[in-house]
C-alpha positions in Angstrom: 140.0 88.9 121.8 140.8 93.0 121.7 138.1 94.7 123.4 136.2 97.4 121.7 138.6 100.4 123.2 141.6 98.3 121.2 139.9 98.5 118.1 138.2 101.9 118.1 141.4 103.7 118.7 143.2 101.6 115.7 139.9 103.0 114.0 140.8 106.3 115.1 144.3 105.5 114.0 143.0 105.1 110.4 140.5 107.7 110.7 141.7 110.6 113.0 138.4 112.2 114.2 140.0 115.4 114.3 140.0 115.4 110.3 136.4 115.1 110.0 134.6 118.5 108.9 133.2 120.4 111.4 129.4 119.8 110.4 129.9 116.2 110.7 129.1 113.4 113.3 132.4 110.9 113.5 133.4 108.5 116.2 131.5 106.3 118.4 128.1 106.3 118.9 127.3 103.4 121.4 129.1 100.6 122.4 131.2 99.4 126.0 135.1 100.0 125.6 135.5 97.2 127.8 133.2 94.9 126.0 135.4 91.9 123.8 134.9 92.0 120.2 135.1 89.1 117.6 133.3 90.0 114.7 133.0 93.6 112.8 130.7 94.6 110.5 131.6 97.3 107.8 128.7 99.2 106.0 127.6 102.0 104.3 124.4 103.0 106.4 123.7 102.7 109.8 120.2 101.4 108.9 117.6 98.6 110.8 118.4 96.3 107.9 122.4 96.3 108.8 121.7 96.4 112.5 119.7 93.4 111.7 122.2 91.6 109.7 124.8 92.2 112.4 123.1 90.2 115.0 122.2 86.9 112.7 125.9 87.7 112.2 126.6 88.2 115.9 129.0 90.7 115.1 130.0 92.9 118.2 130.7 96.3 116.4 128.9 97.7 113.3 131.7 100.4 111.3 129.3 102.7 108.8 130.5 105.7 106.4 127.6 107.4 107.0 126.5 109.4 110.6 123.4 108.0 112.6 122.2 111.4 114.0 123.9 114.1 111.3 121.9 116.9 112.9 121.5 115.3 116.2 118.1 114.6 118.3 116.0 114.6 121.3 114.6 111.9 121.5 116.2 107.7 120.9 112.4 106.7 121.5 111.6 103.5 119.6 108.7 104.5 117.9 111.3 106.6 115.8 113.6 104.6 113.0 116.4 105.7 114.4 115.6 105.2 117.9 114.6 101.9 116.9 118.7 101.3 115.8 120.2 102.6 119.2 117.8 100.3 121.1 118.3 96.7 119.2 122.0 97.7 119.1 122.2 98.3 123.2 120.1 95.3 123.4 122.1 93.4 121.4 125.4 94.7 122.8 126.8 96.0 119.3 128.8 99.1 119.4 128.3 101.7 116.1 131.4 103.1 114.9 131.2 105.9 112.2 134.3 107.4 109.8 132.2 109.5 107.7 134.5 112.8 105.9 137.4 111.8 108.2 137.3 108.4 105.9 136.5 110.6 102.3 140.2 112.4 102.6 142.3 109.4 104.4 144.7 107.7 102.5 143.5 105.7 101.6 140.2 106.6 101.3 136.8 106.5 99.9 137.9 107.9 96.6 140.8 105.2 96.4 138.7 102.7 97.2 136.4 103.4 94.5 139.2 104.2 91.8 140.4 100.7 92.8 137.0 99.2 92.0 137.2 101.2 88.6 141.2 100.0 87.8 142.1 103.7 87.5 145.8 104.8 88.8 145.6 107.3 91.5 148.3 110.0 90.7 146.9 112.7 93.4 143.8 114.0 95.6 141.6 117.0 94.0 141.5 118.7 96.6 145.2 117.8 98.9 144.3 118.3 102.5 146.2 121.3 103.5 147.8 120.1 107.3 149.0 116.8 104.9 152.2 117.8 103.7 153.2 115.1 101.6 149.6 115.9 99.5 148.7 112.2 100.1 145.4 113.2 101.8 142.1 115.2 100.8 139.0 115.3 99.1 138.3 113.2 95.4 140.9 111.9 93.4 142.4 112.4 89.8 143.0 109.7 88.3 144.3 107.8 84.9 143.0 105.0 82.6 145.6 102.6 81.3 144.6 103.1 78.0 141.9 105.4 76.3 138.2 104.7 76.3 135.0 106.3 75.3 132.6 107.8 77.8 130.4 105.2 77.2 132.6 102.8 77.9 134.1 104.4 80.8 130.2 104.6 82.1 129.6 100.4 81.0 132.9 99.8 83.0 131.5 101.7 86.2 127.9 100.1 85.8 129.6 96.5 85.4 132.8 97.2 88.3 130.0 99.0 90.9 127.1 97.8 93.1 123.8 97.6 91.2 121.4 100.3 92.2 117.7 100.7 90.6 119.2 104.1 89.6 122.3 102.6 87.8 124.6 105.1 85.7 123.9 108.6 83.7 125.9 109.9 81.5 126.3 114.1 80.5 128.2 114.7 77.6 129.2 113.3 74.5 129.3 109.2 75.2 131.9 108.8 72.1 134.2 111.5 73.6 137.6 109.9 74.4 138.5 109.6 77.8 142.2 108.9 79.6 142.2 111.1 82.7 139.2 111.3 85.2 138.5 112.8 88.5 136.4 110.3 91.3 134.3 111.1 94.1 132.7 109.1 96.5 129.4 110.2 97.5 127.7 113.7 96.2 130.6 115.7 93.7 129.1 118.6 92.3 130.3 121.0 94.9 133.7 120.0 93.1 133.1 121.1 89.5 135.4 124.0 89.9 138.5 122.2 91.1 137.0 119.1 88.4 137.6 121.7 86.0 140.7 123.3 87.1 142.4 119.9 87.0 141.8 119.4 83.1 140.4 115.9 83.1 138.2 114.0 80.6 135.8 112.7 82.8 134.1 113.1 86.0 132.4 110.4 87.8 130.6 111.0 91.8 127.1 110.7 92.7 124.1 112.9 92.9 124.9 115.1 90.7 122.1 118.3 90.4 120.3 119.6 87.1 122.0 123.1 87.1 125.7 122.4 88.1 125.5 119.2 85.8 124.2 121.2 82.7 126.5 124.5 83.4 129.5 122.0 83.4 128.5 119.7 80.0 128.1 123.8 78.5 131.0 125.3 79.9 133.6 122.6 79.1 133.8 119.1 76.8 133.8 117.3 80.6 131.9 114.2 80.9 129.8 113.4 83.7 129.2 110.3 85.2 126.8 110.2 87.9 126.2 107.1 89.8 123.8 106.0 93.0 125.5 107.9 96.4 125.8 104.4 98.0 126.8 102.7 95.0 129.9 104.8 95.0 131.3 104.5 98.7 130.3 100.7 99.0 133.9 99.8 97.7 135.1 101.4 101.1 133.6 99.0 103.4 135.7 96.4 101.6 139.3 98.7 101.6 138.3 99.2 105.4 137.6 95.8 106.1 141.3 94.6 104.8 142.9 97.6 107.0 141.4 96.3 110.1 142.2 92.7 108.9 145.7 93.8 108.5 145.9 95.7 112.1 144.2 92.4 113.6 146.9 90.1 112.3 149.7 92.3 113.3 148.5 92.2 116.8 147.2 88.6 117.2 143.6 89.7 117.7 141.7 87.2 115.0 139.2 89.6 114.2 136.7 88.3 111.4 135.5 91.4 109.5 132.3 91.1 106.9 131.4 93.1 104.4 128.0 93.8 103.8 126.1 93.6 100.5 122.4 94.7 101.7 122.0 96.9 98.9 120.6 99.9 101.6 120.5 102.6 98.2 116.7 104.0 98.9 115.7 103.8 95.5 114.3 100.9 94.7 113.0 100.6 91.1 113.8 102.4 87.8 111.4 103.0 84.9 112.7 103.8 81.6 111.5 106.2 79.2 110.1 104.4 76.1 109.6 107.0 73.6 112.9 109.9 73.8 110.2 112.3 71.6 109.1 115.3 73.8 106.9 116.6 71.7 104.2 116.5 74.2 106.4 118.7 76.9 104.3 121.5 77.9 106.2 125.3 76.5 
């Protein structure tokens, strides 16, 4: 068996650190490099529930998308949530590994990963990393439909391809609107809608997309929007990543197993439905 140094630097391999933005938190967060490790568990959230899951799993290293401590802390005390995950993972003798925006412009990356779910050929990133010079790497990723499709139907193939979510999938714009050429984005998008634009696609399908820049998009152009759960959207990853270490643990003999987890971690957790569209009671 590799021990954990092995396989975190064939993480960092996949996922320099370097290429992570400045703001965020990449790399290892706990874990002995000498320790041996036999199982891996990729997720989307370092959360109790996964941490949990890893140890009926007995899974020496936990690899997330998303940061433990963002912002950072003071305190790793118990009585806090997070505190709670650093000690059951020392305890347990897991490591926590995180490839958070150094994973969202790899190639491949999030955005290919989700594309893949969707069946959509990749023909460049939105926004090409500019140290990549072959413009493999970067941020989102425009994309192409095989053949033509409404927005509606682009939206039902993203609701039926995706994890289900209690939010599930919104549409903005016209849902009978032909679409051929779209632009993905794992995780939240609308910080994008200027390069979205730029690039002259049908469609644009991320997550969390906001009131304003969602309506000032739907009014400045005939894009549609497609707006799905943030986690829903970068689960696909943990599956792409899962079959690169599976392919780097072959190569050198290591018999890794790698899991995937489907603990839906999304925090919303029901949906109610308007009944009546009329809003004729909505105050002036």
């Amino acid at each position: 068996m590799p021990r954990l140094s092995e396989v975190l630097s064939a993480l960092d391999a996949l996922w320099p650190p370097e290429r992570a933005e400045s703001w965020d938190a990449v790399g290892t967060v706990c874990g002995d490099p000498d320790a041996e490790i036999s199982r891996v568990l990729f997720a989307v959230d370092p959360v109790q529930d996964i941490v949990d899951e890893a140890v009926k799993l007995r899974a020496q290293l936990i690899v997330t998308h998303h940061p433990l401590y963002l912002r950072g802390t003071t305190t790793v005390a118990a009585s806090t949530f997070k505190g709670r995950v650093v000690h059951t993972l020392i305890k347990q003798d897991i490591a926590l590994h995180v490839a958070h925006t150094n994973a969202d412009t790899a190639d491949p990356g999030v955005s290919d990963a989700l594309a893949g779910a969707l069946d959509l050929r990749v023909l460049r990133p939105l926004v090409p990393a500019p140290d990549d010079p072959h413009g493999c790497r970067g941020l989102g990723r425009v994309c192409e439909l095989d053949h033509p499709v409404t927005l509606r139907e682009f939206a039902a193939r993203a609701a039926a391809r995706l994890p289900a979510t209690a939010q599930g999938i919104r549409i903005a714009g016209d849902p009978d609107a032909q679409v051929r050429t779209v632009v993905v984005s794992g995780g939240s998008g609308d910080s994008l809608f200027e390069q979205v634009r730029a690039a002259g696609v049908d469609a644009f399908l991320t997550a969390d997309l906001r009131h304003h820049p969602a309506s000032e998009a739907v009014q400045h152009s005939a894009l549609g929007l497609v707006d799905a759960a943030h986690w829903a959207t970068e689960w696909p990853w943990c599956t792409q990543a899962a079959a690169q270490l599976d392919e780097i643990s072959d190569r050198n003999g290591w018999g890794l197993r790698t899991h995937v987890s489907r603990t839906v971690t999304d925090p919303w957790t029901a949906h109610a439905a308007a009944t009546d569209p009329d809003t004729s009671g909505a105050p002036n």
